[in-house]
N, C-alpha and C positions, 0 to 999 in steps of 0.2 A: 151559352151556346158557342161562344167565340172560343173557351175556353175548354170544351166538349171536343171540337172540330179540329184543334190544335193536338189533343190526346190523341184523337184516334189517325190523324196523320201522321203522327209519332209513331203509335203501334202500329201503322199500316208500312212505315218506313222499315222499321224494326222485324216486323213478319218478313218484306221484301231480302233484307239482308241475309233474318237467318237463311230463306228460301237459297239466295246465292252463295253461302259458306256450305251448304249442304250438297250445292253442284259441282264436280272438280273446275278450277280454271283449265281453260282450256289449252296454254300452252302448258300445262302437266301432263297433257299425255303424251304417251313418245311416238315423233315422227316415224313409222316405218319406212325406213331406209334401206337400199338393195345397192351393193358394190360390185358392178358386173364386170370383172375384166377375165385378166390371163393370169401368169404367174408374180406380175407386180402384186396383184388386187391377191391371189390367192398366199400369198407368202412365203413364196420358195426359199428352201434353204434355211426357213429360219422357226423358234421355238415360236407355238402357236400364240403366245403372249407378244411376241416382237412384231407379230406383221402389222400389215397398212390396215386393216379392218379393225384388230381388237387396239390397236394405238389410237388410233381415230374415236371410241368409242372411248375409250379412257381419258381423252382429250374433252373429249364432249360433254362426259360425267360431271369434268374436273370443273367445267363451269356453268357448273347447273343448265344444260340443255338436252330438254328430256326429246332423247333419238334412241332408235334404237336399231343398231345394222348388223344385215346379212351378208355374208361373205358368199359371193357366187364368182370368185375367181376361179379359174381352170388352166392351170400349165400350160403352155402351148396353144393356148385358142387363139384363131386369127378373128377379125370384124367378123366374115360369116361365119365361123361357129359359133360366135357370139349369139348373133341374129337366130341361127339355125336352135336356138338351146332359150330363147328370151321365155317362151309363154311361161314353160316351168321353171323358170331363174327371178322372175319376177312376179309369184302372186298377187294373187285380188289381195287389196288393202295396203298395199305399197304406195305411198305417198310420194317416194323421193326415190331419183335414182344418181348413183355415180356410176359415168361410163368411162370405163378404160380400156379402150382397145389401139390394136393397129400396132403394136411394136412387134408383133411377130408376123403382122402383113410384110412389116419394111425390112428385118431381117431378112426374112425369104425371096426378098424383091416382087413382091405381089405388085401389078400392074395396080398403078394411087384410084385409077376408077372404080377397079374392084370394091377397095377398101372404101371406096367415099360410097360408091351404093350401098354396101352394107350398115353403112353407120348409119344411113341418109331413112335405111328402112325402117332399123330400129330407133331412128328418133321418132320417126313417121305416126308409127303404134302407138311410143307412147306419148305422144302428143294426143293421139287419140283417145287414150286412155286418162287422160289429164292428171300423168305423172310428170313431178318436177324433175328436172334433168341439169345435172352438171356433168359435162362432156369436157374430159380429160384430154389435152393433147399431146401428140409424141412429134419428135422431129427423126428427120429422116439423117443414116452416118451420113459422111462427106462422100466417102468413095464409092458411092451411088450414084455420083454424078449430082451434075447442078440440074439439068430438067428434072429427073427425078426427084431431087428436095423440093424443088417447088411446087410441084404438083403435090406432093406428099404434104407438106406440111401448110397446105390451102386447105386442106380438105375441113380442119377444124374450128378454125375461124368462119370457113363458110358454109357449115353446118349448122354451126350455132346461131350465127344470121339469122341462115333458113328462118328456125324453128324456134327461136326468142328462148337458146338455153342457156344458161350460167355457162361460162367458159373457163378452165385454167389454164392456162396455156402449155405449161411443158410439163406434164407429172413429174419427171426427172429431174425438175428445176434445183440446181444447188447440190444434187447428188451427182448426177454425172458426169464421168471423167474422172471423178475423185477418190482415186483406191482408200481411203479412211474411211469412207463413208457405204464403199462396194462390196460383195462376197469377193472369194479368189477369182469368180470368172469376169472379174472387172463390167460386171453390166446390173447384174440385182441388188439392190442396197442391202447393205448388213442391219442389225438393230437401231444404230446411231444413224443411216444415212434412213429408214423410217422413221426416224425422228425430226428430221428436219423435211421431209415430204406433208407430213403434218402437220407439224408448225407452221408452216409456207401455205399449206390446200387449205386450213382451219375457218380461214375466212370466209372461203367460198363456200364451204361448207353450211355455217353459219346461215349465209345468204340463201342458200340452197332447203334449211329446214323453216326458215320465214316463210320462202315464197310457197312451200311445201303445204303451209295450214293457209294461206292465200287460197288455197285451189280451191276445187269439189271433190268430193271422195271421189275415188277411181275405179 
């Protein structure tokens, strides 16, 4: 009997197994991922293989981390066209989002409250919606004045607060200022200067597709 009872909790081991090699694991399927910005996030100026969305995605391939993202960058969008444009830029089943906005709020001197309600809204949603958020942040020029930066450049740090998101602090980080790294109009990265945007955000990123299968479907 002893000898009975050992067999068949072997084959009841063995059933269990196959039963879980026949399940996929679950970090094989791919985070749906949504990259909401402006012309950073969309890829200006550059061949559709160079920008921030399919680098990031090739980055992500490279180390076996199944993601899978959407490029809803738009030229020229400020926080609220962002906002204004979120329901259809980010479908049901999106698990993660990158938010890159505000640098064409600060270019145009958009009063910092504007831009902080609009971000403030669309974290709001999707918070409600129980998508993972990394919120990208921008810094405001110099010759915008000192109140102006600082109000400007609170907004994302105290956003992410709020709302418990992932934060990177300057998406520009390492690229700007640096004409190798910039197109001619010394402000959008070339190929190389998204390559080190990458490199640099990859982590958060990372962090960002963990906390992503952490959630509840959305």
């Amino acid at each position: 009997m002893a000898g009975l009872g050992v067999s068949l909790a072997m084959a009841a081991g063995a059933a269990a197994g196959a039963g879980a090699r026949a399940q996929p694991a679950a970090t094989s399927v791919p985070v749906k991922i949504v990259a909401l910005g402006d012309s950073l996030t969309a890829g200006y100026g550059l061949a559709d293989k160079n920008g921030f969305v399919p680098q990031l995605q090739a980055a992500l391939t490279a180390k076996g981390i199944a993601a899978e993202l959407a490029n809803a960058g738009v030229s020229g969008d400020t926080s609220s066209d962002g906002f204004a444009r979120l329901d259809w830029s980010v479908p049901q089943g999106t698990a993660a989002i990158i938010v890159e906005l505000g640098a064409n709020d600060m270019l145009r001197g958009i009063k910092p409250q504007i831009t902080h309600d609009a971000l403030d809204a669309i974290l709001k949603q999707l918070s409600a919606r129980h998508v993972a958020v990394l919120l990208c942040g921008m810094r405001a020029a110099p010759n915008l004045g000192a109140d102006y930066g600082k109000a400007f450049d609170a907004i994302y740090p105290d956003l992410a607060a709020k709302y418990g998101a992932l934060l990177y602090p300057f998406f520009l980080d390492g690229v700007a200022g640096n004409l190798k790294l910039t197109q001619p109009d010394g402000m959008h990265p070339n190929p190389d200067g998204v390559g080190i945007i990458v490199a640099r955000i990859l982590p958060k990123v990372e962090e960002l597709v963990a906390r992503a299968r952490a959630l509840p479907p959305s």
